[in-house]
C-alpha positions as CSV (number, residue, x, y, z in Angstrom):
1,X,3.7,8.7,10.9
2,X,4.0,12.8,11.1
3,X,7.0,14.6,9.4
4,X,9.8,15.1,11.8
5,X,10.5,18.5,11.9
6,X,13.0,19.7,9.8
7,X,15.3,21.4,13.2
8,X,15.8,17.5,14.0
9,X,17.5,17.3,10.3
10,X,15.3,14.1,10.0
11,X,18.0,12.2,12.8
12,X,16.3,11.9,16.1
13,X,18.3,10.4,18.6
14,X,18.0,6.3,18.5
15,X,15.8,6.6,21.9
16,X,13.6,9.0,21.2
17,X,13.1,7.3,17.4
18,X,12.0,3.7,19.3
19,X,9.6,6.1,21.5
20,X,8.3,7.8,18.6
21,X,7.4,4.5,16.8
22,X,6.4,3.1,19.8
23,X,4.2,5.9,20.9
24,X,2.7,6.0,17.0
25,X,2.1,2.4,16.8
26,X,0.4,2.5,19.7
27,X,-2.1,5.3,18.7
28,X,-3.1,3.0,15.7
29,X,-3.5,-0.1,17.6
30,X,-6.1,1.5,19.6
31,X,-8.0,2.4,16.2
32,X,-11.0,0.4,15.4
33,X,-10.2,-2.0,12.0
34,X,-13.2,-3.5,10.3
35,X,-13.5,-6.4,11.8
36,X,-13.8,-4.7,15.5
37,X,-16.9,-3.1,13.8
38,X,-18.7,-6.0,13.0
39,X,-17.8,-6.4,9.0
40,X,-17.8,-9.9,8.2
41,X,-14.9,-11.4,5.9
42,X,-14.4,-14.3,4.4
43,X,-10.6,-16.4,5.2
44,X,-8.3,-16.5,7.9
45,X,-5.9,-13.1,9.0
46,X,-2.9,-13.1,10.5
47,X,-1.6,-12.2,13.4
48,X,-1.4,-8.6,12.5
49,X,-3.9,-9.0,9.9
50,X,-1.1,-6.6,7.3
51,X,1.3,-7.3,4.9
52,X,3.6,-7.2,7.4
53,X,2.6,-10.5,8.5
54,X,4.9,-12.3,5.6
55,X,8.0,-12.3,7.4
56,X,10.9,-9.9,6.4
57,X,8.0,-7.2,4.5
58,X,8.7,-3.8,6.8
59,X,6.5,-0.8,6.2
60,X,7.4,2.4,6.7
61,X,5.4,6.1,6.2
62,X,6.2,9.7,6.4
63,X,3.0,11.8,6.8
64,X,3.6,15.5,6.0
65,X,0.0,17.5,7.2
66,X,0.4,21.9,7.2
67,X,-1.5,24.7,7.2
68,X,-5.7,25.4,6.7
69,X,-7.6,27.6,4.1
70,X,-6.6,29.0,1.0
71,X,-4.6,27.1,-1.5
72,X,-1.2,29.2,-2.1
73,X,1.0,26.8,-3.9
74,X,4.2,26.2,-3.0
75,X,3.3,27.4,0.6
76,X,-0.4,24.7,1.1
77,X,-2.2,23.7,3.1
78,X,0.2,20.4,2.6
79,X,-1.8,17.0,2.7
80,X,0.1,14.6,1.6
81,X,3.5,11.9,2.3
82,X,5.4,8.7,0.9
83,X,4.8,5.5,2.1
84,X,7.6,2.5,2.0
85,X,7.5,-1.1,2.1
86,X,10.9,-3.3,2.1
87,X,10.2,-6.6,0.7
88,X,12.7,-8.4,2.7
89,X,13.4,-5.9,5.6
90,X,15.7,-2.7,5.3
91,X,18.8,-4.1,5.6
92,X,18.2,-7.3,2.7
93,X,19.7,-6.3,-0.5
94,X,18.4,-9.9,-1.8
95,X,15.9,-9.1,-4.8
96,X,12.6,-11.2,-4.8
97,X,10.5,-12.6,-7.8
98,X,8.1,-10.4,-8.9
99,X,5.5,-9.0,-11.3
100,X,2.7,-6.0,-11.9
101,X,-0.5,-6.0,-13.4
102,X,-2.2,-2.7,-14.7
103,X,-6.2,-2.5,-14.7
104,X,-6.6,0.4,-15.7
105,X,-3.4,2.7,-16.8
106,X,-4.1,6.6,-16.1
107,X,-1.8,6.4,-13.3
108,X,2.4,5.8,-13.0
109,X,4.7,2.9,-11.5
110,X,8.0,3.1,-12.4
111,X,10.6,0.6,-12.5
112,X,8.1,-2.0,-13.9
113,X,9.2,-2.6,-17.4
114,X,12.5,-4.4,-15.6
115,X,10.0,-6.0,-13.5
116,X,8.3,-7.6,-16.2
117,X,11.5,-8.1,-18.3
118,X,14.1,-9.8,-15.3
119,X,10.9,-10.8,-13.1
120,X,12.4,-9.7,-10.1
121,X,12.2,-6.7,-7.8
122,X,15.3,-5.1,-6.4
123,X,14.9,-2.8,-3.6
124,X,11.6,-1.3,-1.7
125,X,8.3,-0.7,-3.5
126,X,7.4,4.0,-3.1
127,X,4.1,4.7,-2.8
128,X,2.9,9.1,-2.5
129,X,1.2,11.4,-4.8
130,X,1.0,12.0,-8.5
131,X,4.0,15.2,-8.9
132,X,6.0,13.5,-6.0
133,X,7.2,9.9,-8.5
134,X,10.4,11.7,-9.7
135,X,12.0,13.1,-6.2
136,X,10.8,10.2,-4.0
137,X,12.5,8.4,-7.4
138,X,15.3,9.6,-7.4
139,X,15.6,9.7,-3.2
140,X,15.5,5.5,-3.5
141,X,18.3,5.7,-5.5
142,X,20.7,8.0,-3.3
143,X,19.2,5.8,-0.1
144,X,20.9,3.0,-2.2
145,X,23.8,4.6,-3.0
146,X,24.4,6.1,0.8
147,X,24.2,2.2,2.4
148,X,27.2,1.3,-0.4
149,X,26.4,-1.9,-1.5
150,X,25.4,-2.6,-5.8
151,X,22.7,-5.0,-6.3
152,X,22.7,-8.3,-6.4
153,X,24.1,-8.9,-9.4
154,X,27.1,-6.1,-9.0
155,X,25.2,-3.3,-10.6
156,X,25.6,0.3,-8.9
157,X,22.5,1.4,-11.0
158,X,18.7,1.4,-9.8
159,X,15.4,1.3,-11.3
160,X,13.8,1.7,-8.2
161,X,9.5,1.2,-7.9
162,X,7.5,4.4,-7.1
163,X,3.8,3.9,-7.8
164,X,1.6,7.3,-7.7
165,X,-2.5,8.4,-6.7
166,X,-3.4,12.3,-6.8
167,X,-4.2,14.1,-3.8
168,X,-4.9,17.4,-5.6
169,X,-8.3,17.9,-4.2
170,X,-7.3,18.2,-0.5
171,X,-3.3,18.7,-0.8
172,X,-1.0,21.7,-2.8
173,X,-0.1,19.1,-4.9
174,X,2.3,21.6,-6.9
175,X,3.8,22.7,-4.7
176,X,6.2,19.9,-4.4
177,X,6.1,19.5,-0.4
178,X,7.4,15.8,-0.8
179,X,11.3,16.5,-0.2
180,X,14.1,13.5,-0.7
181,X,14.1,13.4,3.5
182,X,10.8,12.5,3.5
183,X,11.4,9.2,1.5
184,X,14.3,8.6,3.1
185,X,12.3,8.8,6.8
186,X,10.2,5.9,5.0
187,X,12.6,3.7,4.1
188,X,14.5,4.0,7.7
189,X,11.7,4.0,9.9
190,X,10.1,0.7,8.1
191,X,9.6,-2.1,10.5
192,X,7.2,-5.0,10.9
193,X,4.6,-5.7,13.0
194,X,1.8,-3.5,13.2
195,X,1.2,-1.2,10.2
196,X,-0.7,2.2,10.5
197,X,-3.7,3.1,8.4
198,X,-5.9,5.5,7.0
199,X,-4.2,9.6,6.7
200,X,-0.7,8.3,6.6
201,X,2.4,8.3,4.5
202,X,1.6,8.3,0.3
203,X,-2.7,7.8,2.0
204,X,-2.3,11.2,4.1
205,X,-4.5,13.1,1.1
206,X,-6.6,9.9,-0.5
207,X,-10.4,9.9,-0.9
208,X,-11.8,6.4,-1.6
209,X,-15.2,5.8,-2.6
210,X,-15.9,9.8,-1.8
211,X,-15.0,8.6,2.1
212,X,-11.7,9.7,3.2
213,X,-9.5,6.9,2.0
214,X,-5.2,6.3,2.3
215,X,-3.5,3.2,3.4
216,X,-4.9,-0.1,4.5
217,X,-3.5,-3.7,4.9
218,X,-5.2,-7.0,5.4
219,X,-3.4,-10.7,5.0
220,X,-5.0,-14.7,4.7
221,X,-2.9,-17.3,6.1
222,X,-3.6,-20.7,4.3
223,X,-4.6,-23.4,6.4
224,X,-2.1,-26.7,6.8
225,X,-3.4,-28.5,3.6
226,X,-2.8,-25.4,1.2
227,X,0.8,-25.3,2.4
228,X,0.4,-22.9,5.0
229,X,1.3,-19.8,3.2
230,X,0.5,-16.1,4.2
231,X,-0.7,-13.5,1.7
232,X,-0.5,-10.0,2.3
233,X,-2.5,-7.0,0.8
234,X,-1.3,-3.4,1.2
235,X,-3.7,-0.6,-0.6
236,X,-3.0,3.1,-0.8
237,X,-6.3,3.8,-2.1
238,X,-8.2,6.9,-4.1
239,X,-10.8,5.9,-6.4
240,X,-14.6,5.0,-6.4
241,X,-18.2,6.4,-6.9
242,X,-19.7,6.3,-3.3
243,X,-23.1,4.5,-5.3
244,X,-21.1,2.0,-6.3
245,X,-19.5,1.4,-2.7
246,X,-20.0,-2.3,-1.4
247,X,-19.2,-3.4,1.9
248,X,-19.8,-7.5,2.8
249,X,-22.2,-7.7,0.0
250,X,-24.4,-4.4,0.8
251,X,-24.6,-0.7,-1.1
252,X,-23.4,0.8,1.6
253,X,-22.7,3.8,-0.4
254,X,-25.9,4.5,-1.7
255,X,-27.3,3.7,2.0
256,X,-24.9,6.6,3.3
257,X,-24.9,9.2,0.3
258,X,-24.5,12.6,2.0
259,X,-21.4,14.6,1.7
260,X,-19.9,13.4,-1.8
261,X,-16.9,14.8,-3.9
262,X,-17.2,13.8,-7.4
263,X,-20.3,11.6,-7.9
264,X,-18.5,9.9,-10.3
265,X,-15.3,6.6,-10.2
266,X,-12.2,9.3,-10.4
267,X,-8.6,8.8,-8.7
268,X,-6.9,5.5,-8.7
269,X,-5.5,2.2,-6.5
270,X,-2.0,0.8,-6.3
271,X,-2.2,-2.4,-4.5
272,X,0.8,-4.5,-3.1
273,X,0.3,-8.1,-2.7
274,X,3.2,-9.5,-0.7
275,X,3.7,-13.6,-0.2
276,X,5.7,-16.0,1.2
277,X,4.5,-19.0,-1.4
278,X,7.0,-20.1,-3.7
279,X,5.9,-18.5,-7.1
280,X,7.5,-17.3,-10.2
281,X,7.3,-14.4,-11.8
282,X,4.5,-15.8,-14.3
283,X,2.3,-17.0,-11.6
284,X,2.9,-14.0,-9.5
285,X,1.4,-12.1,-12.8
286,X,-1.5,-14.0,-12.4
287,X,-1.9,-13.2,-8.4
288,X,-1.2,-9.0,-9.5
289,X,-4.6,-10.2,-11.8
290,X,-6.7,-11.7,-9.4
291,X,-6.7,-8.3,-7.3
292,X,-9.2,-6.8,-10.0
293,X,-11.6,-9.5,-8.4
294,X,-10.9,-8.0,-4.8
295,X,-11.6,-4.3,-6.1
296,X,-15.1,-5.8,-8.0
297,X,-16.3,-6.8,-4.4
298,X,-15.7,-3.4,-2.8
299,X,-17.9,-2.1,-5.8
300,X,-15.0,-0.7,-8.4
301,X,-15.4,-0.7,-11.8
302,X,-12.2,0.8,-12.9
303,X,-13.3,3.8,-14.3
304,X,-11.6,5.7,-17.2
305,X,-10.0,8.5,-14.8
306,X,-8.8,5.7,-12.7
307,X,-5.3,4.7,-12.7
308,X,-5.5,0.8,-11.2
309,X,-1.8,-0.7,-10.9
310,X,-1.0,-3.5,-9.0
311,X,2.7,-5.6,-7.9
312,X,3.0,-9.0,-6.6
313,X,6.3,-10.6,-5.5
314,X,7.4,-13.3,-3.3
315,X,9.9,-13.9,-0.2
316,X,10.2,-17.2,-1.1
317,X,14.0,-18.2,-3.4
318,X,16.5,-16.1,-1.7
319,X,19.2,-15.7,-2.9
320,X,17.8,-16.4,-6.7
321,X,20.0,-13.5,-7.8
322,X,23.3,-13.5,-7.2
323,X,26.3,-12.1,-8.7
324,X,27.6,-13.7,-11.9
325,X,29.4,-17.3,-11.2
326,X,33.0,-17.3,-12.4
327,X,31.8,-21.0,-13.4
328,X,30.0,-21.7,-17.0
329,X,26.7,-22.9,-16.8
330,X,26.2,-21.8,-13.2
331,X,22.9,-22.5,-12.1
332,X,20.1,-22.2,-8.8
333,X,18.1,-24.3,-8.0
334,X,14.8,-22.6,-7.3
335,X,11.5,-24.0,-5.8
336,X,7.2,-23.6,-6.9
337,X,4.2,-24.3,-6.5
338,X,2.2,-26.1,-9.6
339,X,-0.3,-24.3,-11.2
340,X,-3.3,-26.0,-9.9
341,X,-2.3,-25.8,-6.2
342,X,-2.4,-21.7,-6.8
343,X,-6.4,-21.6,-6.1
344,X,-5.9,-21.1,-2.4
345,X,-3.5,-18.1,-3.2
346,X,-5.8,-16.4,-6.0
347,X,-8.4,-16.6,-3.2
348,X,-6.8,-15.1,-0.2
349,X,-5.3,-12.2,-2.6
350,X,-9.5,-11.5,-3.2
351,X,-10.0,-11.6,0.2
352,X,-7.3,-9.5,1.6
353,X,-7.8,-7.4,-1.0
354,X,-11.1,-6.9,-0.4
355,X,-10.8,-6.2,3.3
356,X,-7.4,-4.2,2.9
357,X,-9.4,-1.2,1.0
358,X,-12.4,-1.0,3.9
359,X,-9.9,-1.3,6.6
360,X,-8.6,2.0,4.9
361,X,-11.9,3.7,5.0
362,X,-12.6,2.7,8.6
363,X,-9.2,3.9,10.0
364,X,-9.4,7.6,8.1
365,X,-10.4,10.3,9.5
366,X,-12.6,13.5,8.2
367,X,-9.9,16.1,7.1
368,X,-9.9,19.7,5.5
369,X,-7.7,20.5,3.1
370,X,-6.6,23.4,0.5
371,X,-9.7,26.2,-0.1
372,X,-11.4,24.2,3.1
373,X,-12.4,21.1,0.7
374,X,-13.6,18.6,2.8
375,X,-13.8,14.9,3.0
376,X,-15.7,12.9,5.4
377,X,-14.7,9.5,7.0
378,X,-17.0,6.6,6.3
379,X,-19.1,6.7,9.7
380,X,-18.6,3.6,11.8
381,X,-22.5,4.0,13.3
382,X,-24.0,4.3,10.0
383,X,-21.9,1.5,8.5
384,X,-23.2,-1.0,11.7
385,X,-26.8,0.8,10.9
386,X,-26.6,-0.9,7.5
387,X,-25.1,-3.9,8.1
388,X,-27.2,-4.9,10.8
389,X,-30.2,-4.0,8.9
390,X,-29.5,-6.2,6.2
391,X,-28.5,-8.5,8.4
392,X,-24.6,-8.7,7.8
393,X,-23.6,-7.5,10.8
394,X,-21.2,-9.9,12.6
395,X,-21.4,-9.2,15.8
């Protein structure tokens, strides 16, 4: 959603904040998704087919857009924001298991080596541009610190989750336009339901597949016999040759190849798979893997410029950290899934996956940004054009 102004010091009145969110979320409901376009996916969405739909996950986006022409940095054109996502809603301060994968490292997450070492993930996963990881960093912390509460396990120190893509090309990236307000507009604005896409929050500046790119969410409910679990996808995505561009099967990139960028796989993906599936932190490593598969169908190959970094965590346990039991030997009892009933799962993280990065595409729009660079949005004719010439056209 669109920077509030700094003369409303980032505090609009309670009513005018519901009809702000109300009046945004209803500008991106009437946005066509992929699947209103006729792409064909495999599995079975949710309600609001977003990450959202794993109840408790809130998202959240500040979307900070300025001047035209002429790069003068520090002063833009500005292109550029933070997106937020609360595993267990804003007011939770119940960690969840968790665990990241990296595909291909030119790119940043913090936070993750106490991922990997505790297995669990305290507070909200950052998502905004390369030069922006250390103020939207250290913003997380002082959001934590404001609501007055330590951790669950009594500690008043954060190592708070901030993953990163570059938006140089469009956006004054040093100029340093992403301000501590700006996360913290994230983080309180977060909700559930609904989740915009495309040229919002940390996906305001993105180019994906040399289409305009940014933020988009897909999620797979499992039917009865799977357990009925729902897995949820959240992309903020930046990378991709537009050759190597595959929607439902077809090269719809080489099919479309006017107005490109780089002619070559440059800028990176940070994808959040959220789940409400009991897993632990080793099989939720294996999930963060299984979203390289998702990528692969979209046509990525991870290229060497790319920087393709992924987290997985679950809803499911709470209360699996909790502070330190005046009684010795004080255990929890704690609940997963086998190994071989996590099939289902590896395949709805592919599939959301999958459908999570074209939703992006479909939902950006064509912007201008610093020296007039300009990206173009994947065209919804041309992509029905393809489809229904090679016959993959659902409807």
């Amino acid at each position: 959603m669109p920077r509030i102004p700094k003369s409303d010091s980032r505090s609009p009145k309670p009513t005018l904040l519901v009809l702000f969110l109300t009046l945004t979320l209803a500008a991106h409901a009437q946005k066509p998704r992929a699947r209103d376009l006729g792409v064909p996916f495999d599995g079975n969405p949710g309600p609001n087919n977003a990450i959202t739909d794993v109840k408790g996950v809130e998202v959240g986006h500040t979307t900070i857009i300025s001047g035209e022409g002429k790069l003068v940095v520090g002063k833009g054109p500005v292109r550029t924001g933070v997106t937020a996502i609360h595993p267990r809603g804003k007011t939770s301060n119940d960690a969840v298991f968790a665990a990241w994968f990296t595909l291909n490292g030119n790119g940043e997450m913090t936070g993750t080596t106490w991922v990997e070492d505790s297995g669990f993930l305290n507070g909200p996963v950052m998502i905004t541009n390369t030069h922006s990881v250390g103020v939207v960093r250290d913003a997380v912390i002082a959001w934590k610190v404001k609501h007055g509460t330590p951790d669950m396990e009594g500690y008043w120190w954060s190592l708070p989750v901030v993953a990163e893509t570059w938006d140089g090309y469009l956006n004054d990236i040093n100029g340093f336009h992403v301000h501590p307000e700006d996360a913290w507009h994230a983080l309180d604005t977060a909700h559930p339901g609904p989740v915009e896409e495309g040229n919002v929050g940390g996906g305001t500046g993105m180019i994906c597949n040399e289409f305009k790119g940014g933020i988009g969410t897909s999620s797979r409910v499992l039917d009865a016999k799977a357990g009925g679990y729902t897995i949820g996808v959240l992309v903020q995505c930046n990378y991709g040759a537009r050759d190597q561009l595959r929607i439902a099967g077809i090269n719809v990139g080489r099919e479309i190849p006017e107005h490109t960028v780089f002619k070559e796989d440059v800028g990176s993906i940070i994808v959040i798979v959220a789940t409400d599936a009991p897993l632990i932190p080793t099989q939720l490593k294996r999930v963060a893997k299984k979203i390289s598969l998702g990528l692969g169908r979209d046509g990525s190959y991870s290229g060497d410029g790319s920087g393709d970094i992924f987290l997985a965590f679950s809803t499911a346990n709470p209360g699996a950290v909790s502070p330190t039991s005046p009684q010795p030997n004080h255990t929890h009892q704690l609940t997963m899934l086998p190994n071989d009933s996590l099939d289902p799962i590896f395949l709805a993280t592919v599939q959301a996956t999958e459908e999570a990065v074209v939703n992006a595409m479909i939902a950006a729009e064509t912007m201008k940004g610093i020296d007039d660079h300009e990206v173009i949005a994947l065209p919804h004719d041309r992509l029905r054009e393809v489809l229904r010439e090679y016959n993959r056209l659902a409807k």
